[in-house]
PyMOL commands that place a pseudoatom at each C-alpha (Angstrom):
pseudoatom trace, name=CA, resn=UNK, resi=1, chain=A, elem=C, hetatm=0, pos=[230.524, 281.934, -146.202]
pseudoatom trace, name=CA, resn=UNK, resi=2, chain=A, elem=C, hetatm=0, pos=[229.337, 278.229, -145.212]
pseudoatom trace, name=CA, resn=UNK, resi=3, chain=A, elem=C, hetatm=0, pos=[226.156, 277.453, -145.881]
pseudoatom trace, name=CA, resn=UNK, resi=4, chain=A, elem=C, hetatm=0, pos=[224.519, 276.224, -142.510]
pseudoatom trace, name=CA, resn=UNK, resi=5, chain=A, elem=C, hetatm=0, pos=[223.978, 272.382, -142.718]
pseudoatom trace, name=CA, resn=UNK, resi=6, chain=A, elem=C, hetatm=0, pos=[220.490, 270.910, -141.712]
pseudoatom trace, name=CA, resn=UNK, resi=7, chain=A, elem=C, hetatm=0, pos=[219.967, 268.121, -139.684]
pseudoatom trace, name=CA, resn=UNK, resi=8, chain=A, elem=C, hetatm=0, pos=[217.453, 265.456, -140.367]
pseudoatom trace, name=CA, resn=UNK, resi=9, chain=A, elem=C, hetatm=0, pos=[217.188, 262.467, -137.381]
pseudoatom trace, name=CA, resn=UNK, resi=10, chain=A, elem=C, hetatm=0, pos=[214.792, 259.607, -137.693]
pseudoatom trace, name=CA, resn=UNK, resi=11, chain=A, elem=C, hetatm=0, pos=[214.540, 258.318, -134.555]
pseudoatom trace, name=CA, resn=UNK, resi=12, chain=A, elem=C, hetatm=0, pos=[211.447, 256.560, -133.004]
pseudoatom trace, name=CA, resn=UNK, resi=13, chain=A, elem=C, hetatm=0, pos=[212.780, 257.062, -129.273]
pseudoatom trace, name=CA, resn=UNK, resi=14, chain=A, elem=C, hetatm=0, pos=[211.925, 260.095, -128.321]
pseudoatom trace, name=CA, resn=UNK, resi=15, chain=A, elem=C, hetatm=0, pos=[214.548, 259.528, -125.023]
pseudoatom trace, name=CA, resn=UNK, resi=16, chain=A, elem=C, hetatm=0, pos=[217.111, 259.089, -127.590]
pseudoatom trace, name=CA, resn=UNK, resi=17, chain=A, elem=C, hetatm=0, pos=[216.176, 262.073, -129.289]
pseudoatom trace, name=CA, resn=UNK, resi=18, chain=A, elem=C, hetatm=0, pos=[216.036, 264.711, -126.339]
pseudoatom trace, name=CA, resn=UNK, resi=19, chain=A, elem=C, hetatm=0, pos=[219.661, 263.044, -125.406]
pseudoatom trace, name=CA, resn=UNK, resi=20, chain=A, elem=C, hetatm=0, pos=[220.562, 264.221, -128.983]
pseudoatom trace, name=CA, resn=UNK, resi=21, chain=A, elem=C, hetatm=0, pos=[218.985, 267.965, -128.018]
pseudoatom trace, name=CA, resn=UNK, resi=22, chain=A, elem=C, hetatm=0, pos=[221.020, 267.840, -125.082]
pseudoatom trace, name=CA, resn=UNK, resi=23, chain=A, elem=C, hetatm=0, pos=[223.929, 267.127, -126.480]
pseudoatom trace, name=CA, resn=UNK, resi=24, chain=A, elem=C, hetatm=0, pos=[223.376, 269.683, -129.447]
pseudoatom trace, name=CA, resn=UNK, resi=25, chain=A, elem=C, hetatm=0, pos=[222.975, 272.303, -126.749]
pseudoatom trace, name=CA, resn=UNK, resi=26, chain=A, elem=C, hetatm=0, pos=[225.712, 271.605, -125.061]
pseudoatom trace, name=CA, resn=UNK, resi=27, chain=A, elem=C, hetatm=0, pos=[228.040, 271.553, -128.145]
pseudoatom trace, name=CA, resn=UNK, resi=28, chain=A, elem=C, hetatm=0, pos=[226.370, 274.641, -128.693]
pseudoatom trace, name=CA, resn=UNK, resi=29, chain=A, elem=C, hetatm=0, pos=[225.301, 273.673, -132.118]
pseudoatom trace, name=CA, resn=UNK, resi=30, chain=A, elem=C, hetatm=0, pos=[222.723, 276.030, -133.391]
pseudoatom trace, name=CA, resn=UNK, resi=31, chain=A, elem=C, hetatm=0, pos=[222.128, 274.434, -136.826]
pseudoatom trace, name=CA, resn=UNK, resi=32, chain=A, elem=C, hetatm=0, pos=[218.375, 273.332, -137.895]
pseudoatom trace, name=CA, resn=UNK, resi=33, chain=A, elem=C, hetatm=0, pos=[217.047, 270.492, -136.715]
pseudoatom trace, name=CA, resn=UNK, resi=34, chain=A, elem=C, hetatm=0, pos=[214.456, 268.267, -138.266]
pseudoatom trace, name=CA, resn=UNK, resi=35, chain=A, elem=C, hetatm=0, pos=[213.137, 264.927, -136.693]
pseudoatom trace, name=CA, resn=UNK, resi=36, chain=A, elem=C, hetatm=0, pos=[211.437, 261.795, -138.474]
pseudoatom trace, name=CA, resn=UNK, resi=37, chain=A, elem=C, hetatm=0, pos=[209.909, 258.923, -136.423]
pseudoatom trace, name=CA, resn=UNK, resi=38, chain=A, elem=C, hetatm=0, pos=[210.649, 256.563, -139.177]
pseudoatom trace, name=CA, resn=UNK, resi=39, chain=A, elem=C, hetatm=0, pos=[211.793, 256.031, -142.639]
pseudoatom trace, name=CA, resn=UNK, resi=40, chain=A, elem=C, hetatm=0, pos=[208.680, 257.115, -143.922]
pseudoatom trace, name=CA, resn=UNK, resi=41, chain=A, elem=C, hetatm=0, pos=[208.594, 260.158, -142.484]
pseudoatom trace, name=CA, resn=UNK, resi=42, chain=A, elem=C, hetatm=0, pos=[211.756, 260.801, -143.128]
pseudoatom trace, name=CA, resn=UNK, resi=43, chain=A, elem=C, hetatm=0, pos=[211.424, 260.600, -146.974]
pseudoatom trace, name=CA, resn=UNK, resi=44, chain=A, elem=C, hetatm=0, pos=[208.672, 262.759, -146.952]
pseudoatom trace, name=CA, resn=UNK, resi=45, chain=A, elem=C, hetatm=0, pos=[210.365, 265.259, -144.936]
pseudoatom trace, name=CA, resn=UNK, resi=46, chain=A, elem=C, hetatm=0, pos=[213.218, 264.978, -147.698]
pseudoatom trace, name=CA, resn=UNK, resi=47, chain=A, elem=C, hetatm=0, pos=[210.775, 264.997, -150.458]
pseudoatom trace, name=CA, resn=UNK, resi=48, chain=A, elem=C, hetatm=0, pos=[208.769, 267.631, -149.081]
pseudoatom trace, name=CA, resn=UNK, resi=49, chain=A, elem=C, hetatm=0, pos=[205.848, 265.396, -149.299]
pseudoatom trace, name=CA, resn=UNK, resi=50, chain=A, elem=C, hetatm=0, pos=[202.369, 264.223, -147.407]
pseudoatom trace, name=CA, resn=UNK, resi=51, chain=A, elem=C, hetatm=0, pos=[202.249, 267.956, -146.148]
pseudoatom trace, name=CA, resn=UNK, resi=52, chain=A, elem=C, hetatm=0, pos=[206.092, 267.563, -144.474]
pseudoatom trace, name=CA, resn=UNK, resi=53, chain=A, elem=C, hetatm=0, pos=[207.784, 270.774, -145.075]
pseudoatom trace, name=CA, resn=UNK, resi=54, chain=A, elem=C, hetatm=0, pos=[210.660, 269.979, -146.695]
pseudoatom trace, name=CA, resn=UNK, resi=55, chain=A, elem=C, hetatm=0, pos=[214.670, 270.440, -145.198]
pseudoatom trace, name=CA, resn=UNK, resi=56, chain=A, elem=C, hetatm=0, pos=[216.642, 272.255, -146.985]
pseudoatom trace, name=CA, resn=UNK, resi=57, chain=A, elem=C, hetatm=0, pos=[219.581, 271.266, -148.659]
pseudoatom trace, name=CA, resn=UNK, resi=58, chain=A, elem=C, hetatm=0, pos=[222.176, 270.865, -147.601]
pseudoatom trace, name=CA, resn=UNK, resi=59, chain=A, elem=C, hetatm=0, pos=[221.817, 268.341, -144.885]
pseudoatom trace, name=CA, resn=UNK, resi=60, chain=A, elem=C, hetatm=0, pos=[222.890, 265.242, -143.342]
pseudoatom trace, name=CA, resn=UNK, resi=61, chain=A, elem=C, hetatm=0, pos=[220.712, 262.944, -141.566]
pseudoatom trace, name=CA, resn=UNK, resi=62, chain=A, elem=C, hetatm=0, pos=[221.565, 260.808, -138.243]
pseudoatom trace, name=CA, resn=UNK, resi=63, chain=A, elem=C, hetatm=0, pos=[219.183, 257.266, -139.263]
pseudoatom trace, name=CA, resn=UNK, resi=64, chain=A, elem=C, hetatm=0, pos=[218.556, 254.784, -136.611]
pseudoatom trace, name=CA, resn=UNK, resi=65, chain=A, elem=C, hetatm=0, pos=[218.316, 251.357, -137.668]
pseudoatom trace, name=CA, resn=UNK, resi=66, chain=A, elem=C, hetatm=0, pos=[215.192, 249.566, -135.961]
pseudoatom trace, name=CA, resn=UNK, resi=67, chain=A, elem=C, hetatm=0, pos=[212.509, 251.814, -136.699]
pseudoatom trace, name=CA, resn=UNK, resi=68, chain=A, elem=C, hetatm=0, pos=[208.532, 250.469, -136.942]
pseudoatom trace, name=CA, resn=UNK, resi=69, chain=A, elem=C, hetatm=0, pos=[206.965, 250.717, -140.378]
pseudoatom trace, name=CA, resn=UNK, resi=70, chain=A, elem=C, hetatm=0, pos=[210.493, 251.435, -142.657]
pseudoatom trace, name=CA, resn=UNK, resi=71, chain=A, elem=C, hetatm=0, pos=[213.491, 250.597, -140.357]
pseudoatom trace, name=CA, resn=UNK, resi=72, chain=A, elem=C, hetatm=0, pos=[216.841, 252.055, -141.361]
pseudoatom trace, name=CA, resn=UNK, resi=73, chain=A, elem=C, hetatm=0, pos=[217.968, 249.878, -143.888]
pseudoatom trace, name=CA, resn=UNK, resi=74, chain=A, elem=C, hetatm=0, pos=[214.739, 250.115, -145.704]
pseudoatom trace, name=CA, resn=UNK, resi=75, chain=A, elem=C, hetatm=0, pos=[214.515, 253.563, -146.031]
pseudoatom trace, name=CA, resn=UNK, resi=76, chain=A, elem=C, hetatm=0, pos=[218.540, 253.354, -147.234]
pseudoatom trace, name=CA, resn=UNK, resi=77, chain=A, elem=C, hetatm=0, pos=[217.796, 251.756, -149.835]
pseudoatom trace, name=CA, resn=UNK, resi=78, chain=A, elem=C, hetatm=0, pos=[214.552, 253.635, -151.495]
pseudoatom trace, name=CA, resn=UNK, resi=79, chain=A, elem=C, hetatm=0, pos=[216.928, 256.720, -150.349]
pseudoatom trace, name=CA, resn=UNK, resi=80, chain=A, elem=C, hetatm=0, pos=[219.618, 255.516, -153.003]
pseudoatom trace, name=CA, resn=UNK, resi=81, chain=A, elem=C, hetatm=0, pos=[217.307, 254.227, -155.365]
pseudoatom trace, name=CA, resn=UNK, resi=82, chain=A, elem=C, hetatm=0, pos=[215.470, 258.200, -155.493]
pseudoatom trace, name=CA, resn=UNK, resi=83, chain=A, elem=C, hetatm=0, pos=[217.831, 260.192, -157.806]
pseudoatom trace, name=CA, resn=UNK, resi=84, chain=A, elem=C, hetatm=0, pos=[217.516, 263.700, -155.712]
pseudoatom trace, name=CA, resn=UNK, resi=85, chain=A, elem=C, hetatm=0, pos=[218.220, 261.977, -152.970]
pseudoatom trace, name=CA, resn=UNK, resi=86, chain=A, elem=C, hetatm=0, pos=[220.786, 259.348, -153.228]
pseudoatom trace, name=CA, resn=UNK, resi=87, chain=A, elem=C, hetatm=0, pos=[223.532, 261.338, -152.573]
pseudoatom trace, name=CA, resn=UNK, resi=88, chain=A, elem=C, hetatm=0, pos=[222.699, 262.662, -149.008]
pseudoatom trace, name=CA, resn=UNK, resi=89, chain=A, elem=C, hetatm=0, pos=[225.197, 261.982, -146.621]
pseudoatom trace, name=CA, resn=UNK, resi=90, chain=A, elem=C, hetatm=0, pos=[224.120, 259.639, -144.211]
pseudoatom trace, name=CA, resn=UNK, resi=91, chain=A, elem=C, hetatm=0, pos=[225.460, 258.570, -140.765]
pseudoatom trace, name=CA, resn=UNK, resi=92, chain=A, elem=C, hetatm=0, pos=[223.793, 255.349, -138.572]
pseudoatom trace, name=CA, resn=UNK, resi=93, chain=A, elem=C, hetatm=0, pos=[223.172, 256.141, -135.179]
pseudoatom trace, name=CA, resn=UNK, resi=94, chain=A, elem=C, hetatm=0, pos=[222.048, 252.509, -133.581]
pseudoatom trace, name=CA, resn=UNK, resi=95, chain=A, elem=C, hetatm=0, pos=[221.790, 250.071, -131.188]
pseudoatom trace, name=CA, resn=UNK, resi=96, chain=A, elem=C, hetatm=0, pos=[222.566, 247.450, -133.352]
pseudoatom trace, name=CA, resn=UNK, resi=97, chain=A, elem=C, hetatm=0, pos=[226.108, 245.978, -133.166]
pseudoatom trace, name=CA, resn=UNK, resi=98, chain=A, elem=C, hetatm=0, pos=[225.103, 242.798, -135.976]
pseudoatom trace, name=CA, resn=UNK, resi=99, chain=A, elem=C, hetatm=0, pos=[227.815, 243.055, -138.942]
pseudoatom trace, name=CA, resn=UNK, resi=100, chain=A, elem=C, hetatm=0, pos=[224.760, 242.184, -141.200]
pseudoatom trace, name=CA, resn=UNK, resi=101, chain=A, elem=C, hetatm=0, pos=[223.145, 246.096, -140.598]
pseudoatom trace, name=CA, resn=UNK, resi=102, chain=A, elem=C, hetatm=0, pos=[226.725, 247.087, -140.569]
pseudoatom trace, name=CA, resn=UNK, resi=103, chain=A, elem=C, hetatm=0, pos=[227.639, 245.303, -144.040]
pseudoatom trace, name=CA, resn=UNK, resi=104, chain=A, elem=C, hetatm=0, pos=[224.746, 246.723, -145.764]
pseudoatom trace, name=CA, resn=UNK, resi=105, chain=A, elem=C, hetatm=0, pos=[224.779, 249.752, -144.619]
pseudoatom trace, name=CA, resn=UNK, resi=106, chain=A, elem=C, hetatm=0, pos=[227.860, 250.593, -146.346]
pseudoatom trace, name=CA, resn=UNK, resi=107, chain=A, elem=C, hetatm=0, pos=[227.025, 248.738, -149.206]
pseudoatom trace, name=CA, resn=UNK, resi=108, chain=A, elem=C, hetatm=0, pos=[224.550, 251.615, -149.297]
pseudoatom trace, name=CA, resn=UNK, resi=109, chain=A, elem=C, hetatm=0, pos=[227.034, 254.199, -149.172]
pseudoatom trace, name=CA, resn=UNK, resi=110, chain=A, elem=C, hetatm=0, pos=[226.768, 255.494, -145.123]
pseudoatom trace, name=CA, resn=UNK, resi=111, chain=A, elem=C, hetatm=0, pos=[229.048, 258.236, -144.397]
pseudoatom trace, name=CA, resn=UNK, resi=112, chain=A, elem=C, hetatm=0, pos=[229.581, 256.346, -140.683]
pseudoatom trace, name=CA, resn=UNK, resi=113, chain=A, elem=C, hetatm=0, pos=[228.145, 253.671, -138.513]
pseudoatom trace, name=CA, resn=UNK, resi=114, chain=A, elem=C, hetatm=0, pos=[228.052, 254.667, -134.704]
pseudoatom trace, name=CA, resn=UNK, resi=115, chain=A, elem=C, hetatm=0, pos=[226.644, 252.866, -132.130]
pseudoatom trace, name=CA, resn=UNK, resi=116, chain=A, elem=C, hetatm=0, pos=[224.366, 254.817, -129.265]
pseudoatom trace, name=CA, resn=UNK, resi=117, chain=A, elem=C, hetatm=0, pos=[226.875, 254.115, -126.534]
pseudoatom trace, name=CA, resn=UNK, resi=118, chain=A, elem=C, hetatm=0, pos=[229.179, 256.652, -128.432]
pseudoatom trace, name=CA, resn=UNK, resi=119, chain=A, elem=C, hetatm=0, pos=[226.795, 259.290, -129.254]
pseudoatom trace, name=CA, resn=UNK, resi=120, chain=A, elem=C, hetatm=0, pos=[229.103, 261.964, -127.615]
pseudoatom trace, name=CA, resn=UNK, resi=121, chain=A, elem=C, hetatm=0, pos=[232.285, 260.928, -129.647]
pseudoatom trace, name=CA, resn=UNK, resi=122, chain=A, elem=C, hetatm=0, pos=[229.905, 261.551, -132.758]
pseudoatom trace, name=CA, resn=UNK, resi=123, chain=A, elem=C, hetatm=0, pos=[228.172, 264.792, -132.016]
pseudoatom trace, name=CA, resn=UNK, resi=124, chain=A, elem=C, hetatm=0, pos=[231.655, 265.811, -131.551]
pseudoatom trace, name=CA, resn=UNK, resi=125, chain=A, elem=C, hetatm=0, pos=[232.824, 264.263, -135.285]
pseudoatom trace, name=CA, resn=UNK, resi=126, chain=A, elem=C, hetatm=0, pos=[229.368, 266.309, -136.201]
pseudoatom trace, name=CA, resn=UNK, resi=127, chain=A, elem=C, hetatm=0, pos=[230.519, 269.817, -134.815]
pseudoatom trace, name=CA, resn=UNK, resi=128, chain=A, elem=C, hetatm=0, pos=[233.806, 269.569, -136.856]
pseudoatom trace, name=CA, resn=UNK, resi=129, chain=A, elem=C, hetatm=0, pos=[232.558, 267.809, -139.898]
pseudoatom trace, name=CA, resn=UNK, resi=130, chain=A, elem=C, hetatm=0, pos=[229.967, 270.642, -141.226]
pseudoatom trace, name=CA, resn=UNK, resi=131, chain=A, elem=C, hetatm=0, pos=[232.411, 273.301, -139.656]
pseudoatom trace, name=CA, resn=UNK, resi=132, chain=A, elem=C, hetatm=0, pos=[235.097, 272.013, -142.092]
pseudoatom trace, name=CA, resn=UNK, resi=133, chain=A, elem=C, hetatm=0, pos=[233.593, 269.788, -145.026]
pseudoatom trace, name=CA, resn=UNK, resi=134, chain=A, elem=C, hetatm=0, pos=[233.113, 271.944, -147.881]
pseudoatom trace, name=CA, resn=UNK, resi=135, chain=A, elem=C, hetatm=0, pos=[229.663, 271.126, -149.808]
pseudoatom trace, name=CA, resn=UNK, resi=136, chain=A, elem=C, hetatm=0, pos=[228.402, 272.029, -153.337]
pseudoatom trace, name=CA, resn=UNK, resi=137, chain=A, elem=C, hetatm=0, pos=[226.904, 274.568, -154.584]
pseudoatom trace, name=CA, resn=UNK, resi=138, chain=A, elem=C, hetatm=0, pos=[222.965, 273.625, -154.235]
for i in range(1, 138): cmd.bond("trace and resi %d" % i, "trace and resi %d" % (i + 1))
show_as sticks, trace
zoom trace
């Protein structure tokens, strides 16, 4: 049996968020949600820190690039410096089309780099990938 693969998005919009609800739903994709405003949320959520309950493993997190207080790229890199966490699977989920964010973001190991226009395309990749990827053992 598969174990059921969390979800972790930092996202400071909430519009872009409930889209992402709405397009969970519609998938019908029941798996566990968890939401970050910004990269420093979202390591404590990881960490299980600052009174954040932490997400079980394993998950993947959706990261938005331009974030207030630790954008993206930021929390990308403290993520792969942090050896519990450096090898969660990350995809970007952003408005920004700049190669730069693109270029570093692989640098720093991103699983994908989607742009918000195609959010549909990659909530369907999503629905497939944790049906079919086979994880480790925690």
């Amino acid at each position: 049996m598969r174990d059921v693969v969390n979800i972790l998005v930092v996202e400071d919009d909430e519009i872009d968020v409930e889209a992402l609800k709405r397009l969970f739903a519609k998938r019908d994709i029941k798996n566990p949600v968890y939401y970050a405003a910004n990269g420093i949320e979202a390591l404590d959520i990881m960490r299980g820190e600052n009174t954040k309950a932490k997400v079980p493993k394993p998950f993947i997190v959706l990261l938005d690039i331009n974030m207030p207080m630790m954008n993206g790229i930021e929390m990308l890199r403290e993520l792969r410096a942090d050896e519990t966490l450096r090898d969660t699977i990350v995809f970007v989920l952003t408005t920004s089309p700049r190669d730069e964010d693109k270029t570093t973001s692989y640098q720093l190991n991103v699983a994908g780099y989607f742009l918000k226009k195609d959010v549909k395309e990659l909530v369907n990749l999503l629905s497939l990938y944790w049906q079919l990827n086979e994880f480790p053992e925690n």
